[in-house]
N, C-alpha and C positions, 0 to 999 in steps of 0.2 A: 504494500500500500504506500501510495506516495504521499511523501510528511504533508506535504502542500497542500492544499484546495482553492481554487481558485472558484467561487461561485457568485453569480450574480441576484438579485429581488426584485421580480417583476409584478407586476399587478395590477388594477385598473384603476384610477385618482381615489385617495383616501379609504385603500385598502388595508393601508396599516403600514407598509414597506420598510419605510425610514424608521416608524414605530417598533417594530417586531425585530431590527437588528439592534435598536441603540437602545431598546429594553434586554436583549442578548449579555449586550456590553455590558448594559448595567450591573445586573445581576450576577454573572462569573466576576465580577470585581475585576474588569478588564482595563480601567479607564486610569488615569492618573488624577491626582488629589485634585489639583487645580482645574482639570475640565468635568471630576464631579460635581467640587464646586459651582463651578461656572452655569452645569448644566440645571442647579437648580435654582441659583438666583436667577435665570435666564427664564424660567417656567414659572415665576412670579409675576411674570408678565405677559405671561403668553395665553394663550386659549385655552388652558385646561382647567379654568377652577382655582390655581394655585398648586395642582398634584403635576410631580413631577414629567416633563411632556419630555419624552423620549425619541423624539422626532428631531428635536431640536440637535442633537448629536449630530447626526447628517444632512439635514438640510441648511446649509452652511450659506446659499446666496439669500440676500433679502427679499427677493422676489420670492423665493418659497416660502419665509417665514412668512410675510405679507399674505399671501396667497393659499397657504397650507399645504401645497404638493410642492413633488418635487419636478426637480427642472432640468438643471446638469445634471453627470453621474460623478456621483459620490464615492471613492474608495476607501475603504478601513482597512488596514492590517492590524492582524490581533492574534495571540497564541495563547494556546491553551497547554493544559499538560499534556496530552495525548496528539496533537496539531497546530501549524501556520494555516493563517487563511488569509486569503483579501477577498475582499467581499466589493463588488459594484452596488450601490441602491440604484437603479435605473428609472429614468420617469414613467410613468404609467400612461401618460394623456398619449393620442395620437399624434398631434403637436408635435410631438420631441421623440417619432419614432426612430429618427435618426440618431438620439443619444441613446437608446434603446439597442440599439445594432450591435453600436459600439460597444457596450458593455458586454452583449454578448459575444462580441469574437475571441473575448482573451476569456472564457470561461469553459472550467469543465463539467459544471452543474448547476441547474436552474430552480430557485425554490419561489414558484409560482402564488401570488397570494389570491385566497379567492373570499369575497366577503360571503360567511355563511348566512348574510338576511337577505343576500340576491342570488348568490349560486352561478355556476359560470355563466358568461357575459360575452360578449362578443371580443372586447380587449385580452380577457382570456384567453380565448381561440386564436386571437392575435398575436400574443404573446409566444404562444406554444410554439404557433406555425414559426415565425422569424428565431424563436430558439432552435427548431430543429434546421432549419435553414443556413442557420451559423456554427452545425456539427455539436450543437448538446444533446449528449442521448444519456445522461442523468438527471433525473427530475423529481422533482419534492413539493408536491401542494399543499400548501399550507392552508388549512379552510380559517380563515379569521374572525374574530368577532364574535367566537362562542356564547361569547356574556351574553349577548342581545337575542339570542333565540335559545337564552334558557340551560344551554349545553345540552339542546336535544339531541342523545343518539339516531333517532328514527330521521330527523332533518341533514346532519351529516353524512350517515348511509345513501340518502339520495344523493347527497352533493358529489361522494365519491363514486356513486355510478356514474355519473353527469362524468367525470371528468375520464373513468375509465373507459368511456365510449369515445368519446376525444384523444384520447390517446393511443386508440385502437387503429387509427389512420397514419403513425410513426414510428420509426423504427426507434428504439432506443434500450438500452441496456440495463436500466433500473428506475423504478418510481416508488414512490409512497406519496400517504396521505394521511398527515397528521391535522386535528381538531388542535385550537390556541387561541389563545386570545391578548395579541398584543399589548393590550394596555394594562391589564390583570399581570402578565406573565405566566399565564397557565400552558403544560405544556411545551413554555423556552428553553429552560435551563434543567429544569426539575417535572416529573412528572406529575400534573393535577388532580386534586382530590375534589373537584367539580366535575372532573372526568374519570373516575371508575372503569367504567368500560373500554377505555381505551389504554389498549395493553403495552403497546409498540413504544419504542423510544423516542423520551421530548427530543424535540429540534436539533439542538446542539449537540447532543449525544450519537443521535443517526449522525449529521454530520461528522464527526469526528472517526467516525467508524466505517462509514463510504468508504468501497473500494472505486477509486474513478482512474485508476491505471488503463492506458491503450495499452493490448497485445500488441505486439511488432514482430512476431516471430518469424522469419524466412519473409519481411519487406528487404527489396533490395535497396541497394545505395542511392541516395538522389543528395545533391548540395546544388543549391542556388547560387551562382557565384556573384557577392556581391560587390568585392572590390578586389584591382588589381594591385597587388601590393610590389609596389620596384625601388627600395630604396637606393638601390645603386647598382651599379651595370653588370655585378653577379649575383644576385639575387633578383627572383623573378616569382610570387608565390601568389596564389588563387585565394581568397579569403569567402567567409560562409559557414552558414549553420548548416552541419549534418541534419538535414527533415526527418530520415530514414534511412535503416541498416545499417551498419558500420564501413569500414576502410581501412585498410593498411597496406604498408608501404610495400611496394613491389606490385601492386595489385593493378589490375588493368583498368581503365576510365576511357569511359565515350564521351566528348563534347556535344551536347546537344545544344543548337541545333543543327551544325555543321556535322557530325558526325564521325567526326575526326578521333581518332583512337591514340592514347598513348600510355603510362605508366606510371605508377606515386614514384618520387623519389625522397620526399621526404613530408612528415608532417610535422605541423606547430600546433599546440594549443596553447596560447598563450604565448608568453616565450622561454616554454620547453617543447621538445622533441619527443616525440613518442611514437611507437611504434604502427599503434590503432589508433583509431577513434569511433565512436557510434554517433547514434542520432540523441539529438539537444547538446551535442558539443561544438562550439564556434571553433573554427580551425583555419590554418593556411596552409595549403598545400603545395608544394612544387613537385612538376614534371619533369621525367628526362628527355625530353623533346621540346620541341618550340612549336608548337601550335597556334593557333590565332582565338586566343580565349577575350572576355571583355565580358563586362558586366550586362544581366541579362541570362548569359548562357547559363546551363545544367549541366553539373557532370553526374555520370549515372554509372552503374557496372550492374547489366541484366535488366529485369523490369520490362514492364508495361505503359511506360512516360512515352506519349505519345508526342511527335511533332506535325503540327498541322496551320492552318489556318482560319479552319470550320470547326464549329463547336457548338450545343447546344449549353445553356445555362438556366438556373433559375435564379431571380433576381428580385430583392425589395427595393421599389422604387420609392428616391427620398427628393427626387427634386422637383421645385412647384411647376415649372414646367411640362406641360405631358412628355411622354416618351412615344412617337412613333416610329415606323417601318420606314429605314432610311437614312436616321440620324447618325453623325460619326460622333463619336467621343474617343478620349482616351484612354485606354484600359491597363492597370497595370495587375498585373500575375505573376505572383512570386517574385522577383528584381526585374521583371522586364515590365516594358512602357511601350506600349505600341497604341496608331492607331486603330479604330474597331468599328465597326459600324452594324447596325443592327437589322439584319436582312429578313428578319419573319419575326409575330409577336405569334407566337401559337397557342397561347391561353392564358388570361390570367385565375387566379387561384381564388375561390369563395372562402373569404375569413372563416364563414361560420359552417357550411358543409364539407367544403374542400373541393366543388364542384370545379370542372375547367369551364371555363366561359371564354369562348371565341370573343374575341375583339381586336378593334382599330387601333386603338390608343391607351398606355396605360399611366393614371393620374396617380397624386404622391400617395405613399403609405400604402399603394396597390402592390402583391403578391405576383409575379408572371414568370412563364416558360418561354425563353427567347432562342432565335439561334442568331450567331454572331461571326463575323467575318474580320479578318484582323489585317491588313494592310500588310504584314508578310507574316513569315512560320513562326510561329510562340511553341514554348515546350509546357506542356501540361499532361494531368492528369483527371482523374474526376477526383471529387471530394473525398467520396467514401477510403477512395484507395489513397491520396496523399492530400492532407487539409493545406499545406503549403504551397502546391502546384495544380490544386482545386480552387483555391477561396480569390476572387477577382471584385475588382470594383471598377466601375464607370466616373471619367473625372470630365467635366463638363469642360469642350476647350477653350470659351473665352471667359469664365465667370474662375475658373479651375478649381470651384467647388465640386464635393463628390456629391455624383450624382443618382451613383448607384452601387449597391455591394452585392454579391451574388457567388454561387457555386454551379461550378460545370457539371454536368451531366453525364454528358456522351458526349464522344465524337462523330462530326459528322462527316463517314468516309466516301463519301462524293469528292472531298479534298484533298486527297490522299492519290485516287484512282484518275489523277487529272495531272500531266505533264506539258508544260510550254514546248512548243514542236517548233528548235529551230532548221529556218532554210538556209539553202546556201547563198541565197541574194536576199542581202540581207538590207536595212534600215542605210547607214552607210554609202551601200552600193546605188541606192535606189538615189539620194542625194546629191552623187557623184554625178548620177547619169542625167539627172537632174541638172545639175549647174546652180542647186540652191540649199540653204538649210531648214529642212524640216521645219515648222513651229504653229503654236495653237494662238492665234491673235482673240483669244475673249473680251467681246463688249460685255459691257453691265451697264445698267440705269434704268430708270425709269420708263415706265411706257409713254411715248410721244417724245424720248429725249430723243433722238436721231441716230442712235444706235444701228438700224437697218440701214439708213441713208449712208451714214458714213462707212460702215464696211463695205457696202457696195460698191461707193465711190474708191474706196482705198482697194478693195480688186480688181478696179478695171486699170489703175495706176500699178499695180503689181504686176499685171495680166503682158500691158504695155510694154514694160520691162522685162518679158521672156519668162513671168517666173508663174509653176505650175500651182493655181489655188483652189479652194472648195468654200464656198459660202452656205454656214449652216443657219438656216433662221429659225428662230421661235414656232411661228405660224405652221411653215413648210415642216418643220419636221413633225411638228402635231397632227399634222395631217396625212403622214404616213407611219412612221417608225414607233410614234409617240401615240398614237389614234386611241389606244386603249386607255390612255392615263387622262382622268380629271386634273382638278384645281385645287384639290385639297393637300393638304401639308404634306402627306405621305406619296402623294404622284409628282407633287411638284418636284422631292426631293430624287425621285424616281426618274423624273422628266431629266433634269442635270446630269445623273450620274451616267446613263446612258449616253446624253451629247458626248458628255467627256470620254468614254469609251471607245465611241466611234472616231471623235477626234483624235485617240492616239493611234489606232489601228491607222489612219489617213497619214497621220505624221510618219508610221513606220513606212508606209507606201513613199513614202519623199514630200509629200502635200503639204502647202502650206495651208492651212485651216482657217477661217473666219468666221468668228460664232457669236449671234445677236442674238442676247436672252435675257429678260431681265436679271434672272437668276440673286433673288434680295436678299438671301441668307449667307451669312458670311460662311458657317460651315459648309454650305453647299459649294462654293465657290472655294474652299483649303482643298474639300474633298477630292474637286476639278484637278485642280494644280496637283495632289497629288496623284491620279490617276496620268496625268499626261507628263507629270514629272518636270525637269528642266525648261523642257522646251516651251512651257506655261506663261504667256503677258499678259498681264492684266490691264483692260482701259476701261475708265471708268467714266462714262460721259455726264458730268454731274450738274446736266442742266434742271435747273429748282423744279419745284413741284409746278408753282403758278406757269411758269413756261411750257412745262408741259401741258397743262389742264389746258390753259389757253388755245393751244393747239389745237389739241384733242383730235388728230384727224381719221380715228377709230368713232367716234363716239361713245369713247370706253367710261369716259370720267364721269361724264353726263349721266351714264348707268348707272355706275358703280353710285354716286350722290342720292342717285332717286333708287337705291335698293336693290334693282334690280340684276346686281352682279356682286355676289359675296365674296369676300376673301379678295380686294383686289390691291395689288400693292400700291399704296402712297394713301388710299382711304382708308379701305376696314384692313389693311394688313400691313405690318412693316417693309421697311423697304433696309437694310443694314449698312450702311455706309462703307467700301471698304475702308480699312486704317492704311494700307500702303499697299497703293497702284500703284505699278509699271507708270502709266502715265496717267493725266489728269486732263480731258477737255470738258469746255464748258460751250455748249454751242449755240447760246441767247445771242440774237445779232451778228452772228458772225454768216459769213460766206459760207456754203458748201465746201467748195473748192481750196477754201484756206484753211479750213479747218482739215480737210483729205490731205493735201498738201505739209500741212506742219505731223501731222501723224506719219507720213510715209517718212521722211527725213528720222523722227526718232527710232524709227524701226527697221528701215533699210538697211543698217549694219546689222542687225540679227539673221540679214538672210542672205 
């Protein structure tokens, strides 16, 4: 049994949470003179009557004390004779599911509180699911509140089938359900004599007795390499926690993702040398070869560490933002950072039955099964098999809050069974024969800014000059390639990623590309640039809104004003500014031709 426990308190607002640990405290005489002290001149003024309020212990910002719940998460370290523990109090409200997460990822056991005068709740069911979601498969319900219904057995017996039915939908390796009553202390520390019938050990006692050890037995090697350590030009060593299995020197090592094979020659932990090392050891490692290792990679020896670029995941979403089919973010997994974009939402998850529910879009605090696509090869695993190279999060790219945490799944080996077929005429060759440089010339702006006018004008100027181009427009391509895709958030981003796909297959042809799109979302427009790579200009023709309305030679604005056109950018929809264009026109007042004219000069030397 490991001396440590790391567990978290969940439950739904004014369940007891903060209550039921810092009456814990109280009681084993855990606290020092001064913060007993403290704690009861502190409940002389608090809400409780004048009897000492045990809440006060953890809810440490003034908005909880203000408010009565908790808000941040709270950690306590405390030992007993028999045990360390740190304990998380995590908030309860929905609000702050995002400190909720967090509490539970560094956790190996969840002690769920459920008020016994309501019985589980839907925050409950909440709770559960985002623990098992974050790999706790130890669980402890605390029914709270006994004092208020009497310490009815016949009332608890239901609450504990309530929850044993609930539970019956997760995989997990130990529960109970103990009756308590936070403010009493029945049931904490010592077993109650309000509760007779209740035979099982108080709170603190189960705790300390938990076995919450992972078996590891026959997992193979896996380290994440986090950092390249060179302090000088003979020394060269790999640094990282052991996830899984051990290592020792002599032993053979695959770099994933390159696959590169070589041999330990030495390990550090710390700075001693030692022969082995296992998993939860941080270590440096040096090879007898010179490989191309960098932070990111896995080294592994055997196993089932997949590398890929498809993945299926399950994911709590935390940002106000919806999440649809399309979006990139940045995903980091285990030490790598890649980007990722979200190619299918295939169900989100019902809090309170578990049902999957098909949808479009998924809103904060929502439950969903995604599959995911990663801008190149990431090494992973699923959860079940390694929590290190399973547990991922979504980091939103302009705000670079997180936007999501989640666990892999499966792979999806469609990704696998798929190799880039090269020819012998190649991108290059086609160039050559060409007499020019490949490149994707992307407009952006507004609709009525002159976006179509001036690409057009600037390819018959190109055209002039001998050099071979393709003009892709908005319209035109809706109406063939794109014919299938609306207006809404998830086609539009749909609508882009495609352009730009086609656009690089044209640039590998030798083509120089010209592409009129509004295209208003900045990620849509990174995603572009990274799909077509280098060869990527941005022009951004940032003629004002009024210039354009004025125009109006669609009759688009006119619509969009009087309703009749939803979602349209510069009314009902954003339009995102880029932060740094290639170039910048503005074409209020000006010429056609001067404006074609001053664009071909900045761009002429790229080609």
């Amino acid at each position: 049994m490991d001396s440590l426990l790391k567990f978290i308190t969940r439950g739904s607002v004014d369940d007891g949470k903060s209550t039921l640990i810092g009456h814990m405290l109280y009681d084993a005489k855990l606290l020092f003179a001064d913060q007993q002290k403290a704690l009861e001149l502190d409940s002389r003024i608090g809400s409780n009557g004048g009897d000492i309020d045990y809440s006060l212990l953890l809810d440490g910002l003034m908005a909880e004390r203000e408010q009565g719940i908790t808000i941040d998460v709270a950690y306590r370290y405390f030992t007993t004779e028999h045990r360390s523990f740190i304990v998380a109090d995590t908030p309860g409200h929905e609000e702050y599911t995002r400190n909720m997460a967090v509490g539970a990822s560094f956790a190996d056991l969840a002690v769920i509180l459920v008020d016994a005068s309501q019985g589980v709740l839907t925050q409950t069911r909440r709770h559960t699911r985002i623990c098992a979601l974050m790999g706790i498969r130890h669980f402890v319900f605390a029914v709270n509140k006994m004092d208020l219904i009497d310490f009815s057995q016949d009332k608890f017996q239901k609450i504990r089938k309530e929850i044993r039915i609930l539970l019956a939908e997760f995989d997990f390796d130990s529960e109970t359900v103990i009756p308590v009553s936070a403010t009493c202390g029945d049931n904490i520390t010592k077993s109650s004599a309000n509760m007779p019938w209740y035979t099982g050990a108080p709170l603190l006692t189960y705790l300390e007795q938990i076995d919450v050890t992972t078996r590891h037995t026959g997992q193979s090697f896996t380290m994440p390499v986090q950092r390249v350590c060179r302090p000088d030009h003979s020394f060269r060593g790999f640094q990282g926690q052991i996830e899984s299995g051990s290592i020792a020197v002599g032993d053979a090592i695959t770099v994933l993702p390159s696959r590169e094979t070589s041999h330990v020659r030495s390990i550090l932990c710390g700075d001693k040398t030692v022969d082995r090392a296992s998993d939860g050891h941080a270590v440096t490692i040096q090879l007898n070869t010179e490989i191309d290792v960098s932070r990111g990679c896995v080294f592994v020896n055997g196993g089932t560490t997949k590398v890929n670029h498809l993945f299926t995941a399950s994911i709590l979403w935390m940002d106000d933002a919806k999440l649809v089919e399309g979006k990139s973010y940045l995903m980091k997994i285990g030490t790598q950072k890649v980007p990722a974009t979200v190619l299918r939402i295939r169900h989100k998850i019902d809090v309170n039955s578990g049902q999957e529910i098909p949808v479009d879009a998924i809103y904060k605090n929502e439950i969903a099964v995604c599959d995911f696509s990663t801008s190149t090869d990431v090494v992973f695993d699923t959860f079940l098999q390694n929590k290190a190279l399973g547990a991922m999060i979504l980091i939103d790219r302009v705000s670079h809050m997180t936007a999501a945490c989640g666990t892999v799944t499966r792979s999806l080996d469609r990704g696998t069974n798929l190799t880039w077929q090269n020819t012998d005429i190649t991108r290059s060759f086609r160039e050559k024969q060409l007499g020019q440089t490949a490149r994707t010339i992307w407009f952006t702006g507004l609709s009525g800014s002159g976006k179509s006018t001036l690409a057009n004008a600037l390819e018959k100027r190109l055209v002039a000059l001998g050099k071979h181009t393709m003009l892709l427009d908005g319209d035109n391509v809706r109406m063939g390639l794109n014919r299938n895709l609306g207006f809404s958030e998830t086609d539009r981003i749909e609508n882009i990623r495609r352009i730009a796909e086609v656009a690089k297959l044209m640039n590998d042809a030798g083509l120089i590309v010209l592409t009129s799109f509004i295209s208003p979302f900045t990620n849509d427009r990174r995603r572009a640039k990274e799909i077509i790579g280098d060869s990527f200009t941005e022009i951004y023709v940032s003629t004002p809104l009024e210039e354009c309305e004025r125009r109006d030679v669609k009759g688009l604005y006119a619509a969009a004003r009087a309703g009749r056109i939803e979602q349209f950018t510069g009314i009902s929809s954003p339009y995102e500014v880029p932060a740094q264009p290639d170039y910048i026109i503005d074409t209020t007042g000006r010429d056609l031709d001067a404006c074609a004219d001053e664009l071909l000069e900045k761009i002429r030397p790229l080609l």
